[in-house]
N, C-alpha and C positions, 0 to 999 in steps of 0.2 A: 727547290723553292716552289715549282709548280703543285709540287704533292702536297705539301704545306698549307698556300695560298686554298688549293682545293678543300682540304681539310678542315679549314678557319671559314670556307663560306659557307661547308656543309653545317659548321658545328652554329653557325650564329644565323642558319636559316631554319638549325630545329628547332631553335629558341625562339626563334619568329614565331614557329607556327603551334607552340604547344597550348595544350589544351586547357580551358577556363573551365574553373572549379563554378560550380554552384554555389549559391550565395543567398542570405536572408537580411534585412533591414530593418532596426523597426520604425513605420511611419506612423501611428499612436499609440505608443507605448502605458503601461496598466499605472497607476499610482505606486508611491512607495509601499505603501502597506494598503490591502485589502482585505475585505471581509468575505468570510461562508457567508454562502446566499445572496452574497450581491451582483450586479452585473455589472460588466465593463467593457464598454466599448475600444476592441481592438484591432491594427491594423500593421500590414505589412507589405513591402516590394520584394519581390524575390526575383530570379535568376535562373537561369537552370543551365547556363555555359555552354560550352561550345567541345568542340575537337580541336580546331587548331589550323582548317583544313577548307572551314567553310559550312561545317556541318553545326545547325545547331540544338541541342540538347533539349527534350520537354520534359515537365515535373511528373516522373513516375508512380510520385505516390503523391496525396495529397499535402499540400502544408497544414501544419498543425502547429494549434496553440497548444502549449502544456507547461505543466507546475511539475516539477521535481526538486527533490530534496538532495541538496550538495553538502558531502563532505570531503576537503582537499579538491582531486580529481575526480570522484566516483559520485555517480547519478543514481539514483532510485527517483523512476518515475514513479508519479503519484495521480495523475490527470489530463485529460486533454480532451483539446475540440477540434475538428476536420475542418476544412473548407472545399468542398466538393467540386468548388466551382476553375479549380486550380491544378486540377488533375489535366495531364495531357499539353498542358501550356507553356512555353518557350517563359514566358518572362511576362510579371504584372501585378497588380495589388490585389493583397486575398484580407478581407476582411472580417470579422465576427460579434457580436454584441455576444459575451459568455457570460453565463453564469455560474459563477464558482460552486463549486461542492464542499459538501461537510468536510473539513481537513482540519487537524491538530493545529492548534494556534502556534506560530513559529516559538512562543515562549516556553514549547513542552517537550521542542529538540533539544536531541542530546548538543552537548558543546561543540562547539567547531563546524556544529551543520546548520545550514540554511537551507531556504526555499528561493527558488530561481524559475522564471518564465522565460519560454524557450521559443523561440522560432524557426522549424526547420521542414526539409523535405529532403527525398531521395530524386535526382536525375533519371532517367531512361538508361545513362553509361552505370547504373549502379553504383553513383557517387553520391555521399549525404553531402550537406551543406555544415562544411565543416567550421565555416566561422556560424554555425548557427547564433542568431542574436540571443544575446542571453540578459537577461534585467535580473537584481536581486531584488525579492520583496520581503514584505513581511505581510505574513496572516494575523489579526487578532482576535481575539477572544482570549478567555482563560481556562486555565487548564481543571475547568472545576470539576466536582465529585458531588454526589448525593447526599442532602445531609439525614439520611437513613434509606436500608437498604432492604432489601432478603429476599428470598427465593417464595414463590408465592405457595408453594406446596411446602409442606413439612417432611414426605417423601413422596419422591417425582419418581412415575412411572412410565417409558417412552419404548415405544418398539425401536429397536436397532434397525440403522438405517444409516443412510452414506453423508446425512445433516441432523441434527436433533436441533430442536427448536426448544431449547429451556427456560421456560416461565421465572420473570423476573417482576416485584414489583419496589416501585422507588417512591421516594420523596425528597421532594427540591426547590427549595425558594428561586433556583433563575434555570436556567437551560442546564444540561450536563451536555460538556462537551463531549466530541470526540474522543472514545477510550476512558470515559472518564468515568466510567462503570467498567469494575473487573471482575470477575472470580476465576478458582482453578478448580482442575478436574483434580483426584485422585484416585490410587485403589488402596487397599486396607484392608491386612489382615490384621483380624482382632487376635491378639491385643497389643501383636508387634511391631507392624513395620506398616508406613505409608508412603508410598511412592508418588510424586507430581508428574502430570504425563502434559499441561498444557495451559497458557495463559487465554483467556479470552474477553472480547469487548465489547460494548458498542462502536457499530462503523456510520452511527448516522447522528447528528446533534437529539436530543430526548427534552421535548417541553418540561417546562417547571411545572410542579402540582402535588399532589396529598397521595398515597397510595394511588399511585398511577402505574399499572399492568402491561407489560414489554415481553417480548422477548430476545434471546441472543443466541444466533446460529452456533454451533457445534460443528466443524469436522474433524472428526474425530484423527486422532493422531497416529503414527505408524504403528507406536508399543503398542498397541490396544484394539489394533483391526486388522480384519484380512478380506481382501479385494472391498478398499473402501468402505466395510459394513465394520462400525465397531461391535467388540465382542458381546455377546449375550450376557448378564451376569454368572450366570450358571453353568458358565464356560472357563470363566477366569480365576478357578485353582488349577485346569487343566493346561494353562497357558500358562501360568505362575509368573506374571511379570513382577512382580517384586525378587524374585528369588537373590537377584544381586545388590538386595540393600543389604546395611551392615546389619539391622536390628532384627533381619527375616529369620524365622527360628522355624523350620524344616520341621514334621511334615505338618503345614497348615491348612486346611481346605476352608475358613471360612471367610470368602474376601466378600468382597463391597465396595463398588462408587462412592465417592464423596465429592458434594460439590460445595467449594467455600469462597466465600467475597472476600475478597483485600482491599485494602484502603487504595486512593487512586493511585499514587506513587509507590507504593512498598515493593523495592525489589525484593526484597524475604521472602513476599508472598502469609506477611501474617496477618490471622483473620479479623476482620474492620472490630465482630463481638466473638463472643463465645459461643455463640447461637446462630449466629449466619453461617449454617452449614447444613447441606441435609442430603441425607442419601437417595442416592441416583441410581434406578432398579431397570436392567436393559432386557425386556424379554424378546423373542424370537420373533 
């Protein structure tokens, strides 16, 4: 009975003394739905727990506000803000007036996924704050597209390099959202085979206006570069990346870039005209 008795006080004294999780609140929470470019005053208490023992815990990393994108259980962060002032501190309110950034209007996720505002930090024990606060919101704007497009060169010539900056120009009665300018890369042997090597965007909202001149960064993709630098034109028969399409008809030395606009939506990847296309000439 002794051994017992001893066993039942050990076991409901480590229960006493275990250890407090870190924690987030939120004390001004954002609106249901915001907009890119606005600001919103926000705020929060935090936590940062204990041991169990007496010992207590300070925020080892900053709290951060942020927007990620949920589908089910799984998170893609998308943004966030620091509060500097919250680094090193036991427990207390971290505040922020943020201003959102260009993001996809919630109406241009896929099904099932939302955007969610988060409130969280890491302890000093190297524990997150697992009930991080979490708000569902929505972004709005629409998911618009150019109402005409094209590449501003008829053929574009750019030294190879680990970014290419390709000359875009547009027209558009209101804003183009986020991604709402596309085209793809390809290569091309004449007169058989075309292979897509990659999708690209705008990553910043683009003013309405009349032929109006952009550009849209390029990193260039694994098929088509080595250490970072995409291939030279006059390199790529000797790399032969087409060789495993079905239409590639052996032995072909005359390849070529091509770069073509798609409509905002088209997963096919088909081109907005016949003409919005033009070859992409990568010299050394």
């Amino acid at each position: 009975m002794k051994k017992s008795y001893l066993f039942t006080t050990l076991l409901i004294s480590g229960l006493a003394l275990a250890q407090t999780a870190p924690t987030s609140t939120w004390l001004s929470a954002p609106p249901a739905k915001i907009e890119s470019g606005e600001t919103y005053a926000l705020a929060a208490k935090f936590d940062s727990g204990d041991d169990g023992h007496g010992k207590k815990y300070n925020a080892k990393t900053t709290v951060q506000f942020s927007i990620s994108e949920k589908a089910g259980n799984k998170y893609i962060w998308k943004a966030g803000v620091t509060i500097p002032e919250s680094i090193n501190k036991h427990a207390g309110m971290a505040g922020k007036d943020w201003k959102i950034p260009s993001l996809p209007p919630s109406s241009s996720l896929a099904p099932g996924t939302v955007y969610v505002m988060r409130v969280g930090f890491q302890n000093d024990n190297d524990a997150w704050a697992k009930a991080s606060a979490e708000y569902e919101i929505i972004i709005g704007g629409s998911n618009s597209v150019p109402d005409a497009l094209g590449f501003k060169a008829a053929e574009i010539t750019l030294k190879a390099a680990e970014k290419l900056e390709i000359p875009i120009t547009y027209s558009s009665e209101t804003d183009i959202a986020v991604d709402g300018l596309k085209f793809t890369l390809w290569t091309i042997t004449n007169p058989f085979s075309d292979v897509w090597h990659g999708l690209y965007s705008n990553k910043r909202v683009l003013p309405a206006g009349t032929n109006v001149s952009t550009t849209i960064t390029i990193n260039p993709p694994t098929s088509i570069e080595a250490n970072n630098i995409i291939w030279p034109s006059d390199e790529l028969a000797s790399h032969d990346p087409n060789a495993k399409d079905d239409q590639y008809k052996a032995p072909i030395k005359n390849y070529f870039y091509q770069l073509r606009m798609i409509k905002g939506n088209d997963a096919s990847f088909t081109p907005e005209l016949k003409n919005v296309q033009t070859t992409l000439i990568i010299t050394k």
